[in-house]
Jmol script that loads the backbone (N, CA, C; Angstrom):
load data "model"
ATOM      1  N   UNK A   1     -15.108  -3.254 -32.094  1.00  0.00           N
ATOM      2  CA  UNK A   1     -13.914  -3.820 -31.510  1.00  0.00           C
ATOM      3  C   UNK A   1     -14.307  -4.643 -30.276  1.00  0.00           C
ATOM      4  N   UNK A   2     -13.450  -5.879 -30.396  1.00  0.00           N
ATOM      5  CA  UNK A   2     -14.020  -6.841 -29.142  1.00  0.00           C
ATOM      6  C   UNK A   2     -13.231  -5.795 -27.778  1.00  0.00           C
ATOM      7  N   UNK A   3     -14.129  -6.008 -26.671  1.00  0.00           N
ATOM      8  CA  UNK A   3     -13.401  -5.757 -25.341  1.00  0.00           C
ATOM      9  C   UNK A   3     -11.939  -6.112 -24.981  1.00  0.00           C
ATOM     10  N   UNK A   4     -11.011  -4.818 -24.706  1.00  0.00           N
ATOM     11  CA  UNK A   4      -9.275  -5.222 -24.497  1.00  0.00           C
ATOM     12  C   UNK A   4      -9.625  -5.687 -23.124  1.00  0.00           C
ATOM     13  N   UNK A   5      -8.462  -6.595 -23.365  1.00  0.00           N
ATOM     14  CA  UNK A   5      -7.501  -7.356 -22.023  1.00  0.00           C
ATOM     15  C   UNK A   5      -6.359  -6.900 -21.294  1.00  0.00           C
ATOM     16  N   UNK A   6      -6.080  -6.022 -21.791  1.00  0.00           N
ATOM     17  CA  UNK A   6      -4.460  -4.724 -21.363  1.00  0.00           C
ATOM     18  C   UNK A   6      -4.886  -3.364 -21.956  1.00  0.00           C
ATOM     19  N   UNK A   7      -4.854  -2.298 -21.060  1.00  0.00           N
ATOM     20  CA  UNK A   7      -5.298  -1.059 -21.491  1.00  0.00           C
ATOM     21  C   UNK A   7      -3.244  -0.372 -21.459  1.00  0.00           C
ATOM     22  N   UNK A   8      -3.466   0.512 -22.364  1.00  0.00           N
ATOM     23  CA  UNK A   8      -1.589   1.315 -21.864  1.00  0.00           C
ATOM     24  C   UNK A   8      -2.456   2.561 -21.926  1.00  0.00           C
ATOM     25  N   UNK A   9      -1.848   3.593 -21.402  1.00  0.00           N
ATOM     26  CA  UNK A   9      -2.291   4.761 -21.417  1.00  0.00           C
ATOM     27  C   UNK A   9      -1.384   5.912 -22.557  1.00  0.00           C
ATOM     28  N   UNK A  10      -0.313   5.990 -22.619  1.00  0.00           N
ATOM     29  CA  UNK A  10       0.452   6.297 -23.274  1.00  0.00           C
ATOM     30  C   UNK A  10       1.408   5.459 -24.170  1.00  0.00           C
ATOM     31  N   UNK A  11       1.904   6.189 -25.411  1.00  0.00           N
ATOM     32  CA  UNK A  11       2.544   5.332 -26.329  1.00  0.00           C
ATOM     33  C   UNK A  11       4.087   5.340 -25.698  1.00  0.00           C
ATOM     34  N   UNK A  12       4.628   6.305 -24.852  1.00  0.00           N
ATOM     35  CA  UNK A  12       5.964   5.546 -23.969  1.00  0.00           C
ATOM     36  C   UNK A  12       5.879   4.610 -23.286  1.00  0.00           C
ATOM     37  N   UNK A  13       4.795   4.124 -22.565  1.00  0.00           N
ATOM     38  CA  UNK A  13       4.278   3.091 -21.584  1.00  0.00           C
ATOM     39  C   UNK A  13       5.537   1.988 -21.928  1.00  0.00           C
ATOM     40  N   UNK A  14       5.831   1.133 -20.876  1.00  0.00           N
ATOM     41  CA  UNK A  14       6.778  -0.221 -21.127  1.00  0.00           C
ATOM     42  C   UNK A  14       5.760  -0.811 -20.541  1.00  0.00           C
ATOM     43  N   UNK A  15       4.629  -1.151 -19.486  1.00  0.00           N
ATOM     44  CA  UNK A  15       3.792  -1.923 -19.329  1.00  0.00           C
ATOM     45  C   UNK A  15       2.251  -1.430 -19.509  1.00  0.00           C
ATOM     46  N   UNK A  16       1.206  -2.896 -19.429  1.00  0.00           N
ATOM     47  CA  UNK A  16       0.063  -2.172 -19.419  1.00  0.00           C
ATOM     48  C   UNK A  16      -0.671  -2.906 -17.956  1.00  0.00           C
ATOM     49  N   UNK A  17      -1.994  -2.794 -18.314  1.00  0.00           N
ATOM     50  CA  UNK A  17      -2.727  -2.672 -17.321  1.00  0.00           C
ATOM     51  C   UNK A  17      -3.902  -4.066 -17.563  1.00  0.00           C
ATOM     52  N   UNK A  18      -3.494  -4.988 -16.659  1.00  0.00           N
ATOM     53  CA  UNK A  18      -4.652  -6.337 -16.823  1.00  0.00           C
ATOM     54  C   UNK A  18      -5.902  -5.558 -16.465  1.00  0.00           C
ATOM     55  N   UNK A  19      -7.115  -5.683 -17.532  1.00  0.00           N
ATOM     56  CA  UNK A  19      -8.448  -5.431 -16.831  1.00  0.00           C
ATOM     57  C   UNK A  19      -9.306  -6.401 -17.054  1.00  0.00           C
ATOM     58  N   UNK A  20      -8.891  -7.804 -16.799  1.00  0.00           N
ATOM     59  CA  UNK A  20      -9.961  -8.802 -17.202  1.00  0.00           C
ATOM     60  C   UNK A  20      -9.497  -9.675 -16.300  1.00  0.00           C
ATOM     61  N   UNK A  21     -10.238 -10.692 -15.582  1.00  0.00           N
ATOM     62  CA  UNK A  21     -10.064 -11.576 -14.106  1.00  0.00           C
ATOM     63  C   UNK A  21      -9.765 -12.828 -15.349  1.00  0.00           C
ATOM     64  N   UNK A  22      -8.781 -13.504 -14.430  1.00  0.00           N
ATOM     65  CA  UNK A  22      -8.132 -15.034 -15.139  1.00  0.00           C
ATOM     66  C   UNK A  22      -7.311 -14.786 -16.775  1.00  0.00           C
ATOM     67  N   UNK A  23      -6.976 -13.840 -16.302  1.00  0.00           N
ATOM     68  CA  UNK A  23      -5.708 -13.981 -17.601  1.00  0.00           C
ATOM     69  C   UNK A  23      -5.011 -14.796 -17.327  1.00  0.00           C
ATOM     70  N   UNK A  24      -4.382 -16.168 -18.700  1.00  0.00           N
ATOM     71  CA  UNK A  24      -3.981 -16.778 -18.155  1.00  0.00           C
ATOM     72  C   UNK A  24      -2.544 -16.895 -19.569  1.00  0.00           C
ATOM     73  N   UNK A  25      -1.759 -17.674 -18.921  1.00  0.00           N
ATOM     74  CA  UNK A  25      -0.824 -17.544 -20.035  1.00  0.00           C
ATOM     75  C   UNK A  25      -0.820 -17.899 -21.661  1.00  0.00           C
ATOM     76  N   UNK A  26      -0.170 -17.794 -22.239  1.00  0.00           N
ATOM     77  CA  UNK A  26       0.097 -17.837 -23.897  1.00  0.00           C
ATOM     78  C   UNK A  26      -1.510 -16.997 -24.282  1.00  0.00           C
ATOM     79  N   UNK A  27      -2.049 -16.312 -23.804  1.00  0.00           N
ATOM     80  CA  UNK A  27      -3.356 -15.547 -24.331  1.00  0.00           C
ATOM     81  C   UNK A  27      -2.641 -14.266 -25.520  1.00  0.00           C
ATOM     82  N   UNK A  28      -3.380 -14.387 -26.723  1.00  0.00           N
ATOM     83  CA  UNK A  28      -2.888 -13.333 -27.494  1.00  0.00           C
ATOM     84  C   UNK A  28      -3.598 -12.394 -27.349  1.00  0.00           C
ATOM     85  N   UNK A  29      -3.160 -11.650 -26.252  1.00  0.00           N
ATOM     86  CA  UNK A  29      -4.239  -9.944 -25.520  1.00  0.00           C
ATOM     87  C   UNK A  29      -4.942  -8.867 -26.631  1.00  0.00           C
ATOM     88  N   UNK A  30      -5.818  -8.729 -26.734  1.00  0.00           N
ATOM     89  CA  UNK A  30      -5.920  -7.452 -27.378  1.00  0.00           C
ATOM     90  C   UNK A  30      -5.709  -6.309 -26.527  1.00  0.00           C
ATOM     91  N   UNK A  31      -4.678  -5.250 -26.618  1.00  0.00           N
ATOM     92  CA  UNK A  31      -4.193  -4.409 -26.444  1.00  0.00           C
ATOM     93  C   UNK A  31      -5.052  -2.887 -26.886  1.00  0.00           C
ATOM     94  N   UNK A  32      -5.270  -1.956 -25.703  1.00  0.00           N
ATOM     95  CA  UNK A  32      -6.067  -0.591 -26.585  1.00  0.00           C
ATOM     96  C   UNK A  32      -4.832   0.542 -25.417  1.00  0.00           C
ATOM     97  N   UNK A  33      -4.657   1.461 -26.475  1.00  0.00           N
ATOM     98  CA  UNK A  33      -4.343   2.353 -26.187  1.00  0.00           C
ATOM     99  C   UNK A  33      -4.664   3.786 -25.838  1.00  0.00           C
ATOM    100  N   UNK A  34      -5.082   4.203 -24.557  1.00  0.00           N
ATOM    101  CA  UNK A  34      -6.052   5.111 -24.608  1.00  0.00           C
ATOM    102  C   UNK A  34      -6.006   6.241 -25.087  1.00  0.00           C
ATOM    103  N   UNK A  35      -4.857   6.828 -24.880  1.00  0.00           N
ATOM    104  CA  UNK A  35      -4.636   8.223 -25.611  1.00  0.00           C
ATOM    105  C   UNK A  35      -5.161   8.146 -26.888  1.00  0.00           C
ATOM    106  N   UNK A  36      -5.160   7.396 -27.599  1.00  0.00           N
ATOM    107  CA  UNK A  36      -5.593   7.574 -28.960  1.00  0.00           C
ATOM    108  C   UNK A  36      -6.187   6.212 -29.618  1.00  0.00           C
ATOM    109  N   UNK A  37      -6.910   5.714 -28.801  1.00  0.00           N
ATOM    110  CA  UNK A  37      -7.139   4.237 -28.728  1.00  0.00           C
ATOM    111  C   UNK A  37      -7.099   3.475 -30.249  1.00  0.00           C
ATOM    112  N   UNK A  38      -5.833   3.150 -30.096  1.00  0.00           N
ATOM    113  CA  UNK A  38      -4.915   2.422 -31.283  1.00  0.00           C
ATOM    114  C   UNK A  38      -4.936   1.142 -30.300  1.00  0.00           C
ATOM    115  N   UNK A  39      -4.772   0.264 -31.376  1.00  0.00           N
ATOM    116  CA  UNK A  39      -4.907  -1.414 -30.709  1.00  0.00           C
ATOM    117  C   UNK A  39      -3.983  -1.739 -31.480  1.00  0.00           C
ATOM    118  N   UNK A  40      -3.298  -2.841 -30.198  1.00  0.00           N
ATOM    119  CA  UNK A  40      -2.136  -3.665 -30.709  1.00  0.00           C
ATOM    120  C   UNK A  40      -2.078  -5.226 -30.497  1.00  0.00           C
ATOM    121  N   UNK A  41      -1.952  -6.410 -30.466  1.00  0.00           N
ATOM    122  CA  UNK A  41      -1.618  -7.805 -29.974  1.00  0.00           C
ATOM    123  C   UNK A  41      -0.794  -8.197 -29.506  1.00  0.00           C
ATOM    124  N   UNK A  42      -1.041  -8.874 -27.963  1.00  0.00           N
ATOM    125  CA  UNK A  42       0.210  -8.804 -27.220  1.00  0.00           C
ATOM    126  C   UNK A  42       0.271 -10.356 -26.956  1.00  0.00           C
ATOM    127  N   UNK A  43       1.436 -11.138 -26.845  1.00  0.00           N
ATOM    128  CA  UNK A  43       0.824 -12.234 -25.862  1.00  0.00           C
ATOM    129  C   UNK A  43       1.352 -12.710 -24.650  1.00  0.00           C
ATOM    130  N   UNK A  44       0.939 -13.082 -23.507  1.00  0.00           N
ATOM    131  CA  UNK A  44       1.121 -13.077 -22.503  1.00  0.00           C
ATOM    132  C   UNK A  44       1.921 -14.178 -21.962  1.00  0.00           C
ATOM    133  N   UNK A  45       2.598 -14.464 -21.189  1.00  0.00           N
ATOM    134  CA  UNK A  45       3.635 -15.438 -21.118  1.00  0.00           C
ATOM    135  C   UNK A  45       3.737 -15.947 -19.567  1.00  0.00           C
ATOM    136  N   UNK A  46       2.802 -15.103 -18.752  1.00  0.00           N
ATOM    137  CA  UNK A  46       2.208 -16.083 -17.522  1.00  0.00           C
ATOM    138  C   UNK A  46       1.120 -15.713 -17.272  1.00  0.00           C
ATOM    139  N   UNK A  47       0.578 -16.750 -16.710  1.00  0.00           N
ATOM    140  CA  UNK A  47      -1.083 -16.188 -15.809  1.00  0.00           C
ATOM    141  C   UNK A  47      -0.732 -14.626 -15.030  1.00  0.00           C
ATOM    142  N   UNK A  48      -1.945 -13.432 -15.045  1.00  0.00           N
ATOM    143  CA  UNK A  48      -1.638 -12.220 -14.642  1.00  0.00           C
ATOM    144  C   UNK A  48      -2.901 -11.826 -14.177  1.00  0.00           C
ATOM    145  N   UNK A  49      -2.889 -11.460 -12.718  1.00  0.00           N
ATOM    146  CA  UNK A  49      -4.030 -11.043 -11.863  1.00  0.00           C
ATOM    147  C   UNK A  49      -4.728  -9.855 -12.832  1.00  0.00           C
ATOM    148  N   UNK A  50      -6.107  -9.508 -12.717  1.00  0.00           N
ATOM    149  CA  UNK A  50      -6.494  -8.070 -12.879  1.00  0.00           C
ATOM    150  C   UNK A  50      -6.060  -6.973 -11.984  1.00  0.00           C
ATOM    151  N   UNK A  51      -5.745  -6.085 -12.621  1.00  0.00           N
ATOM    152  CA  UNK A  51      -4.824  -5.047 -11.778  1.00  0.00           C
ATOM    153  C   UNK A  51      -3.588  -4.682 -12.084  1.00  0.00           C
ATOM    154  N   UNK A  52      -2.962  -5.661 -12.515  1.00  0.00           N
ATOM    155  CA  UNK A  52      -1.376  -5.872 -12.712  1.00  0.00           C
ATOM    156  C   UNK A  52      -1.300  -5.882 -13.661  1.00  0.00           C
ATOM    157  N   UNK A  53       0.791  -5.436 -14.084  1.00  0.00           N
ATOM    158  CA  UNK A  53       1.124  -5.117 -15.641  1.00  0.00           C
ATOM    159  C   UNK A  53       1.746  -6.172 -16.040  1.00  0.00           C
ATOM    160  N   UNK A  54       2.078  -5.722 -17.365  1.00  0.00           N
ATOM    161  CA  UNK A  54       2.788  -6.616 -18.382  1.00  0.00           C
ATOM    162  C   UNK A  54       3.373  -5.892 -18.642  1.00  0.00           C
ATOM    163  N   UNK A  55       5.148  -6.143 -19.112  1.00  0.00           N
ATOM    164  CA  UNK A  55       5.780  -5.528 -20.079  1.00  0.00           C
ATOM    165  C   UNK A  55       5.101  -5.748 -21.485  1.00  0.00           C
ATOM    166  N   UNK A  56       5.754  -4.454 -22.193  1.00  0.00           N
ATOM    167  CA  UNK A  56       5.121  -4.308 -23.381  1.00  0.00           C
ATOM    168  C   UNK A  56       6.276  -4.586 -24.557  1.00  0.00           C
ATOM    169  N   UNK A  57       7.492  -4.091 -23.586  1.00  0.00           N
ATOM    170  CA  UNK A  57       8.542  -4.780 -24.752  1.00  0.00           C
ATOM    171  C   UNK A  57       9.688  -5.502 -24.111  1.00  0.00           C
ATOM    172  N   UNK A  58      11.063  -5.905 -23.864  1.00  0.00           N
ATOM    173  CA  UNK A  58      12.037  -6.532 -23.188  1.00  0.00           C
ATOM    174  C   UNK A  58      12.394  -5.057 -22.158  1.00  0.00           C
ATOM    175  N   UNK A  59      12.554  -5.445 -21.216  1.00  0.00           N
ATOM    176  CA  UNK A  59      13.264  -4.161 -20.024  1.00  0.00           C
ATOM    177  C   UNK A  59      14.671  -4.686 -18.980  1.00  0.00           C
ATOM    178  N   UNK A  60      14.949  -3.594 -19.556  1.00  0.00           N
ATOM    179  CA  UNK A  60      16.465  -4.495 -19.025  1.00  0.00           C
ATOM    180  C   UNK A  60      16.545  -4.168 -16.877  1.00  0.00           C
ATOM    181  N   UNK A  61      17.343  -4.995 -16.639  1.00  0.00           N
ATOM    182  CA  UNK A  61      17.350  -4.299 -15.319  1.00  0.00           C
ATOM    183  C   UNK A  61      18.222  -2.982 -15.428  1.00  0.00           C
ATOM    184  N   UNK A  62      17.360  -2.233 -14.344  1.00  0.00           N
ATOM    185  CA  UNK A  62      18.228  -0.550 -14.523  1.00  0.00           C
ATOM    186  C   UNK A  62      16.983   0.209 -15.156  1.00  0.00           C
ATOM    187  N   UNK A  63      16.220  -0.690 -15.871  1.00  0.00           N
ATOM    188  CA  UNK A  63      15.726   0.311 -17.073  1.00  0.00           C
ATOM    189  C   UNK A  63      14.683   1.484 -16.044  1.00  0.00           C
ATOM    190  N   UNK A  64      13.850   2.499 -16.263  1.00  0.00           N
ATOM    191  CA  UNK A  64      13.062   3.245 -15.757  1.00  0.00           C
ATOM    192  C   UNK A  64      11.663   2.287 -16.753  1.00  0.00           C
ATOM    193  N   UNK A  65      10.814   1.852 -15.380  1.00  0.00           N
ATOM    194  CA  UNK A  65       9.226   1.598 -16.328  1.00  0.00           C
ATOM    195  C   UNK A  65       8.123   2.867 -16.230  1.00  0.00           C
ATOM    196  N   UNK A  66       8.033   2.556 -17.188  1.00  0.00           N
ATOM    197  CA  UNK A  66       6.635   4.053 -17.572  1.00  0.00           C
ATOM    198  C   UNK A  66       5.770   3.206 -17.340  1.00  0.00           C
ATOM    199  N   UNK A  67       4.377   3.844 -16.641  1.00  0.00           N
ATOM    200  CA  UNK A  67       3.071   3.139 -16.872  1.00  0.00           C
ATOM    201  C   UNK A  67       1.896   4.917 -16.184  1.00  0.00           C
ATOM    202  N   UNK A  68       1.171   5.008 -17.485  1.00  0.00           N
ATOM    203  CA  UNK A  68      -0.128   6.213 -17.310  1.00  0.00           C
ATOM    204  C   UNK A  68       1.058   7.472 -17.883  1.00  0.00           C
ATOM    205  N   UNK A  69       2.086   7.185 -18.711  1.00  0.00           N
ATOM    206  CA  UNK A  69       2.679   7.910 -19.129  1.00  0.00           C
ATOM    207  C   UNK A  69       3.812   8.603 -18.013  1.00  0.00           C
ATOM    208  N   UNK A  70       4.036   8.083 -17.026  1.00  0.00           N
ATOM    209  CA  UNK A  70       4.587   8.458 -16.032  1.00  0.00           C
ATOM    210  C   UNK A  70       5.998   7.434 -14.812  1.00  0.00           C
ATOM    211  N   UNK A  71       7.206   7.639 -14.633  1.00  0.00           N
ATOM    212  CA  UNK A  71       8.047   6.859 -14.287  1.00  0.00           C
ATOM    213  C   UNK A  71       7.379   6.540 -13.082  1.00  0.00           C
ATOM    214  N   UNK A  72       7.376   5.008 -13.132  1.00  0.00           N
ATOM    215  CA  UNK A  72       6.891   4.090 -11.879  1.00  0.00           C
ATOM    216  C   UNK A  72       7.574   3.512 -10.971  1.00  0.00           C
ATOM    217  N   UNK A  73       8.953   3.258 -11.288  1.00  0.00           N
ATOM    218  CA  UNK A  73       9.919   2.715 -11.069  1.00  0.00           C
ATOM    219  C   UNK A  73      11.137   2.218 -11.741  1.00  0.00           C
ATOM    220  N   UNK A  74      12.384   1.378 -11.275  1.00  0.00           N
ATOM    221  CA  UNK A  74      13.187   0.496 -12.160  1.00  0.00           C
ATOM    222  C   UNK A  74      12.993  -0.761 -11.992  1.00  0.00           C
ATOM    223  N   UNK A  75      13.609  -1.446 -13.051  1.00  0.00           N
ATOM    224  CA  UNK A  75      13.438  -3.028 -13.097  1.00  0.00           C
ATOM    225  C   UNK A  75      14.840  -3.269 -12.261  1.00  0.00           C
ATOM    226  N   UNK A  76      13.898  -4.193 -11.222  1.00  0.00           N
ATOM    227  CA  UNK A  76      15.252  -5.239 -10.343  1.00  0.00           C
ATOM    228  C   UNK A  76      15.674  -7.005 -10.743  1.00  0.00           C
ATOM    229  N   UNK A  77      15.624  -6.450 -11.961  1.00  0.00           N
ATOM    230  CA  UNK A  77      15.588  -7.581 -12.825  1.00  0.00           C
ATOM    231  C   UNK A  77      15.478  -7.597 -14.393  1.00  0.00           C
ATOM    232  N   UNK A  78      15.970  -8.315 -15.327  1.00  0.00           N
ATOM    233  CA  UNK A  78      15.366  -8.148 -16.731  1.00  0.00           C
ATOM    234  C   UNK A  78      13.750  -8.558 -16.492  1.00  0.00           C
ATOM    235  N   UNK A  79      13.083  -8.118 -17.489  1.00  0.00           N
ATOM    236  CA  UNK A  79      11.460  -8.562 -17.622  1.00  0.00           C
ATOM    237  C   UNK A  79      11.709  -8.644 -19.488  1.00  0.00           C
ATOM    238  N   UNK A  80      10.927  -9.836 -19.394  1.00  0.00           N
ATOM    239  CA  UNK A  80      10.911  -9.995 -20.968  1.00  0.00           C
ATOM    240  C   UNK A  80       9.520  -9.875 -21.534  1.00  0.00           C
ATOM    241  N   UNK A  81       9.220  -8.822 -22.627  1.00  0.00           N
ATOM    242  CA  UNK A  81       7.980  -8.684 -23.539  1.00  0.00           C
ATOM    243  C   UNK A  81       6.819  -9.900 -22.886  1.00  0.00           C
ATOM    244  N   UNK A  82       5.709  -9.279 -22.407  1.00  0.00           N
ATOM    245  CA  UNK A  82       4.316 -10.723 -22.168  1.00  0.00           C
ATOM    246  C   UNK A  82       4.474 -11.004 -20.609  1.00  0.00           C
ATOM    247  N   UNK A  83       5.691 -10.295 -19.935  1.00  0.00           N
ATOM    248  CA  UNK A  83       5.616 -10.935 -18.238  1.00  0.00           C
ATOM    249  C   UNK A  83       4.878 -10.166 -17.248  1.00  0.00           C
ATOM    250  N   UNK A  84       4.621 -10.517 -16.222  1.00  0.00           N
ATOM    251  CA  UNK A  84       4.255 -10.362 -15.636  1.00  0.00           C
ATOM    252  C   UNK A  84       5.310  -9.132 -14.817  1.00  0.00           C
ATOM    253  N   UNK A  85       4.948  -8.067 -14.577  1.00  0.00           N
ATOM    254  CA  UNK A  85       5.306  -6.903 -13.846  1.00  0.00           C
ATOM    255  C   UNK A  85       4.866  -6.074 -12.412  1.00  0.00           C
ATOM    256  N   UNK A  86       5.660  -7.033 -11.307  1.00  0.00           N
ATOM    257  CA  UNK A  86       5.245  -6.343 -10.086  1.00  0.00           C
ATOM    258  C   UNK A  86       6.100  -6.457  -9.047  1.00  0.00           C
ATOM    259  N   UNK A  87       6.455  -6.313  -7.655  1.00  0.00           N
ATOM    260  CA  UNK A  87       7.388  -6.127  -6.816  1.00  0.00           C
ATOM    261  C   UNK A  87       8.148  -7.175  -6.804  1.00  0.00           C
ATOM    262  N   UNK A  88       8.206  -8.299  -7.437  1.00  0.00           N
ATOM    263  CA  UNK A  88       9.368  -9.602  -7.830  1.00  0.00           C
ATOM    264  C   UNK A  88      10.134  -8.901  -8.510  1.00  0.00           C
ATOM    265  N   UNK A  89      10.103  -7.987  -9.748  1.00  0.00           N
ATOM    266  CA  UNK A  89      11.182  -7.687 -10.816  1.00  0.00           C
ATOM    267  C   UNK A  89      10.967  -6.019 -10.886  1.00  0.00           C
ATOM    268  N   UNK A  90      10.621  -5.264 -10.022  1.00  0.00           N
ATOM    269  CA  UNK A  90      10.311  -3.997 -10.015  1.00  0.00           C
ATOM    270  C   UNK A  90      10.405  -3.189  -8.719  1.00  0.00           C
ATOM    271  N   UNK A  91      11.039  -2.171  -8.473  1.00  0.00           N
ATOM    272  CA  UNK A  91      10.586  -1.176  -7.063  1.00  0.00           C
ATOM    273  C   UNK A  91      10.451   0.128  -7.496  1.00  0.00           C
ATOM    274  N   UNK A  92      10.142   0.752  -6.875  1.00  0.00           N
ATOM    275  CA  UNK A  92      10.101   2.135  -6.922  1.00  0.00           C
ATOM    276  C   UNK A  92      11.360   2.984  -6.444  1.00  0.00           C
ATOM    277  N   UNK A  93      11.262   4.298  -6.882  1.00  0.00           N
ATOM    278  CA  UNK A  93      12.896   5.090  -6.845  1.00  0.00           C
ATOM    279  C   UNK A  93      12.769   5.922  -5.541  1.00  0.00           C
ATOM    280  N   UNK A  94      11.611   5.665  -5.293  1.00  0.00           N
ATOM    281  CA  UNK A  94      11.359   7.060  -3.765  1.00  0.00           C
ATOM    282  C   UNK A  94      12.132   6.502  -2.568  1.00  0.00           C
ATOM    283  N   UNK A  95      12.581   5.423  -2.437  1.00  0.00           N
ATOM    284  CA  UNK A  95      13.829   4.630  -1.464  1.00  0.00           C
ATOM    285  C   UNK A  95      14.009   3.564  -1.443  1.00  0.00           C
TER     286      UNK A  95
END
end "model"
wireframe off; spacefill off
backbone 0.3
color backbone group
């Protein structure tokens, strides 16, 4: 298997995890899933730092995002499947 571009940790996950420098948009990601490293194809719909997520499917605002199998926050915003996921369209629930 070629080297993934988005790791998810769990199959609830709504985003994953950039691990490759210069992701850039319309890239069709290879996707690995670690729990049971199942691979999926994602494609990306803006340039996305290493470090940072992607939705994995449409998230509405309100929604709760999972990421490492675990609630991260809500969306302060819709995020659509391939975007880019970070404090523009996301906060955390602790205040």
């Amino acid at each position: 298997m070629a080297a993934p571009q988005l790791l998810v940790h769990d199959k609830k996950d709504s985003v994953g995890v950039v691990v490759v420098e210069g992701l850039k948009a319309g890239t069709n990601m290879l996707c690995v899933v670690t729990a049971d490293n199942s691979s999926f194809r994602l494609k990306t719909t803006m340039d996305v730092p290493i470090g940072h997520k992607i939705a994995l499917k449409n998230i509405k605002k309100g929604d709760t995002v999972w990421k490492y199998g675990h609630d991260i926050g809500k969306a302060v915003a819709d995020i659509a499947k391939g975007e880019h996921v970070h404090v523009h369209n996301l906060k955390t629930k602790r205040w």
